[in-house]
C-alpha positions in Angstrom: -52.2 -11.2 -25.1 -54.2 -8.9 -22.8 -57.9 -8.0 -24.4 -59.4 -4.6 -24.4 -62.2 -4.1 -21.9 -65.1 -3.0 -23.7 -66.4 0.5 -22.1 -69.7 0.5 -19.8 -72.6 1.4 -21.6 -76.6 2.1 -21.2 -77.7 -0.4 -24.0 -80.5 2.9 -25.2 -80.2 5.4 -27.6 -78.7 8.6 -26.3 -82.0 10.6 -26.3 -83.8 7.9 -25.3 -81.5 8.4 -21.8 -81.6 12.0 -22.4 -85.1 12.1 -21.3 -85.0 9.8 -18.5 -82.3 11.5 -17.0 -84.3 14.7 -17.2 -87.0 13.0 -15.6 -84.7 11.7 -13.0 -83.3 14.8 -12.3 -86.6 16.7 -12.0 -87.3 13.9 -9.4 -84.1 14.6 -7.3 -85.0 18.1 -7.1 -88.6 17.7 -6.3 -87.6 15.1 -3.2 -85.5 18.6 -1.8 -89.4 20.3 -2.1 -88.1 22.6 -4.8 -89.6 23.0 -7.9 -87.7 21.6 -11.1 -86.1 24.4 -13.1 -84.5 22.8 -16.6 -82.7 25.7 -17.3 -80.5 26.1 -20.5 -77.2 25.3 -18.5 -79.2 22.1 -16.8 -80.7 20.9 -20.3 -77.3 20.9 -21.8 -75.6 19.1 -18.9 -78.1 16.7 -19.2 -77.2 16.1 -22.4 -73.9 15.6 -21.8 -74.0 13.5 -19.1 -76.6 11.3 -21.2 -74.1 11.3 -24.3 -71.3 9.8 -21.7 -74.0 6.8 -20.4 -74.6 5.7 -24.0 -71.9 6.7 -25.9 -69.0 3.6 -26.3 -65.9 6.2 -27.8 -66.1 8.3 -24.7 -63.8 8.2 -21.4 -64.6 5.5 -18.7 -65.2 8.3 -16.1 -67.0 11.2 -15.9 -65.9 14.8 -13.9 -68.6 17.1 -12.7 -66.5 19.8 -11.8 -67.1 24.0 -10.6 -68.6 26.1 -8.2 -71.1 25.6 -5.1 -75.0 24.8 -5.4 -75.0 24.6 -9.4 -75.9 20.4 -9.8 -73.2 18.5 -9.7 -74.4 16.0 -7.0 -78.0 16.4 -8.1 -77.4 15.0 -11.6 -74.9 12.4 -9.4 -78.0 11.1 -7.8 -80.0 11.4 -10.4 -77.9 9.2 -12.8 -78.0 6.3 -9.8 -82.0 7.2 -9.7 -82.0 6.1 -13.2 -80.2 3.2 -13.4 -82.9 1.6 -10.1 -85.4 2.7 -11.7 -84.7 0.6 -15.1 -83.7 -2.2 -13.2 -86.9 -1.8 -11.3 -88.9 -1.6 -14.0 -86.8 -4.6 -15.8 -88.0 -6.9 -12.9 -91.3 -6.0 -12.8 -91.7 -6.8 -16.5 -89.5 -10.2 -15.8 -92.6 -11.1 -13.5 -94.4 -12.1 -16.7 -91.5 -13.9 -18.3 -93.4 -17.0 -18.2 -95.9 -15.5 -20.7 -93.0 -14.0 -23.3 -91.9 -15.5 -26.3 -88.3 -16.9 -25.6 -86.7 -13.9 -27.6 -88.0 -11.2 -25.5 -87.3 -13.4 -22.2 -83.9 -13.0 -23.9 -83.6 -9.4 -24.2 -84.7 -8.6 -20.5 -82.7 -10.7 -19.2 -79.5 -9.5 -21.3 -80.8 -6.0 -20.2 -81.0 -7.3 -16.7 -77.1 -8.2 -17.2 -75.9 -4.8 -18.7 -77.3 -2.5 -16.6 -75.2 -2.1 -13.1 -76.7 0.1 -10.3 -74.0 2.6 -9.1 -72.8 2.9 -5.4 -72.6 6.6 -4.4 -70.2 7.8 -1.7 -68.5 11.0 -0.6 -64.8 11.0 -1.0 -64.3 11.5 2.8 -66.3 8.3 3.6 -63.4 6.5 0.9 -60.8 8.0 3.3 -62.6 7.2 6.6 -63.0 3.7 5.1 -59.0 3.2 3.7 -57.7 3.8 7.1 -60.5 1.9 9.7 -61.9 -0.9 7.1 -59.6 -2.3 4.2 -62.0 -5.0 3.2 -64.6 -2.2 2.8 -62.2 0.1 0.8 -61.6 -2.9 -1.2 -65.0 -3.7 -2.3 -65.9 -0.2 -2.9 -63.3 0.3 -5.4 -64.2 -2.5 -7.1 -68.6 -1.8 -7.5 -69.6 -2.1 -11.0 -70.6 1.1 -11.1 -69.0 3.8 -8.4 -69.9 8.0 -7.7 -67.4 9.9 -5.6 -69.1 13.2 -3.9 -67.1 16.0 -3.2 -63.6 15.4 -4.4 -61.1 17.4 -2.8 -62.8 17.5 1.1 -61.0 14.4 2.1 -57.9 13.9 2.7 -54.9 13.6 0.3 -53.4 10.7 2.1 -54.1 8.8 5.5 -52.6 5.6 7.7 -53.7 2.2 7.0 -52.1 -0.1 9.6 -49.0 2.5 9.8 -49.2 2.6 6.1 -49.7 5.6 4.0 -52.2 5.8 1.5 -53.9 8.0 -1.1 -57.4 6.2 -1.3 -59.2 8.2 -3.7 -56.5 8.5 -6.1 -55.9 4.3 -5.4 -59.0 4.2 -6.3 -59.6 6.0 -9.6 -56.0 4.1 -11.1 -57.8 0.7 -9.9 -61.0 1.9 -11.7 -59.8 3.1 -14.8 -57.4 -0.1 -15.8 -60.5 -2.5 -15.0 -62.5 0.1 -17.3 -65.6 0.7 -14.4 -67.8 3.5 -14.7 -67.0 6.1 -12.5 -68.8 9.5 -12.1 -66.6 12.1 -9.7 -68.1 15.4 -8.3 -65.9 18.0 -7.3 -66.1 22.1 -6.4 -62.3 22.0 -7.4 -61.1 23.6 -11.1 -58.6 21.3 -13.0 -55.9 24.0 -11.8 -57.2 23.0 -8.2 -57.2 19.5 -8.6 -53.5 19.7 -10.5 -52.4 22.3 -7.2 -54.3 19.6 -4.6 -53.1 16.4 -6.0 -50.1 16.8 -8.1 -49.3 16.5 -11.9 -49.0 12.5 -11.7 -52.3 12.4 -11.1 -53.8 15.6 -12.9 -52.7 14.2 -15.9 -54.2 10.6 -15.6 -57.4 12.6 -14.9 -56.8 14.4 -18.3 -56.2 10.8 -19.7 -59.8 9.2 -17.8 -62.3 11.2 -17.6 -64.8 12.9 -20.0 -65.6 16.5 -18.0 -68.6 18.6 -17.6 -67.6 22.1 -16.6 -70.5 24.0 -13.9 -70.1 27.2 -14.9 -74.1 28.4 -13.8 -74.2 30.7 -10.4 -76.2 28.3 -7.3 -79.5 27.3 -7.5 -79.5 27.6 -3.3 -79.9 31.2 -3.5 
């Protein structure tokens, strides 16, 4: 009998990870020498994107789809900021196990254990890697905790070893049936995506991931 695999999950409350996303975000920005701007659009994104990190009922992958300039690979980064910066801070804090009761050295270390720091890659670099380095490809799709940049500029299909393969879309079906996080950027629409990549695998996406729709104009202006 095959057992369910249980959803990632941040092990905080959602608001909790609301505001260290935020913060994370803010960060990403001000490494580009921009000032943060939490807009409405951004706040609620935010949100979103927060509510998918802690919430167990939700998809395994997340979709940051729309236009040019608006976030998407900014709140990308920022969730992989997040994630080394708890982990960070969790083994700072595990410096002074020695001096913890045994029930907190328990809880940092089962934090320690829950938290996976993503690997963040552009869709082209998947394809580049599929056809020159298999063993690559292969542990790439199989990271605890994966982004994809820029769906839809690599692409469909390429040669590995006189072999034809789709590696992103290899990918993603690998990902979902092991139930690993998964965050995909994209500037295509789900009409795109369906147009780019066929119905096959449109509707798996349907079936996979939660989506946050960028509707805001670019912040690059």
């Amino acid at each position: 009998m095959q057992t369910t695999r249980a959803r990632y999950r941040l092990p905080f409350p959602e608001e909790i990870a609301t505001d260290m996303l935020r913060d994370a975000y803010s960060q990403q920005v001000l490494s580009r020498n921009r000032t943060p701007d939490i807009d409405r659009d951004t706040q609620l994104n935010i949100c979103r994107a927060a509510r998918w990190l802690t919430d167990t009922t939700s998809k395994p992958m997340l979709l940051l789809y729309g236009g040019y300039g608006n976030g998407k690979t900014t709140m990308a980064k920022a969730v992989m900021s997040m994630h080394s910066s708890i982990l960070s801070a969790l083994h700072e804090r595990t410096k002074e196990v020695f001096g913890l009761e045994q029930e907190d050295k328990n809880y940092l270390y089962s934090l320690q254990s829950a938290i996976r720091r993503p690997k963040f890659c552009t869709a082209q670099q998947l394809a580049s890697l599929a056809s020159t380095d298999q063993q690559a490809f292969d542990r790439t799709a199989s990271v605890g905790f994966l982004i994809i940049d820029d769906l839809g500029c690599e692409p469909v299909a390429v040669k590995s070893w006189g072999t034809e393969i789709t590696p992103v879309t290899d990918i993603l079906y690998r990902r979902y049936d092991d139930m690993l996080p998964t965050i995909v950027t994209t500037n295509l629409s789900k009409r795109d995506i369906r147009a780019k990549y066929g119905d096959r695998v449109a509707d798996r996406f349907n079936e996979t991931f939660e989506t946050i729709g960028y509707t805001n104009a670019s912040y690059r202006k």
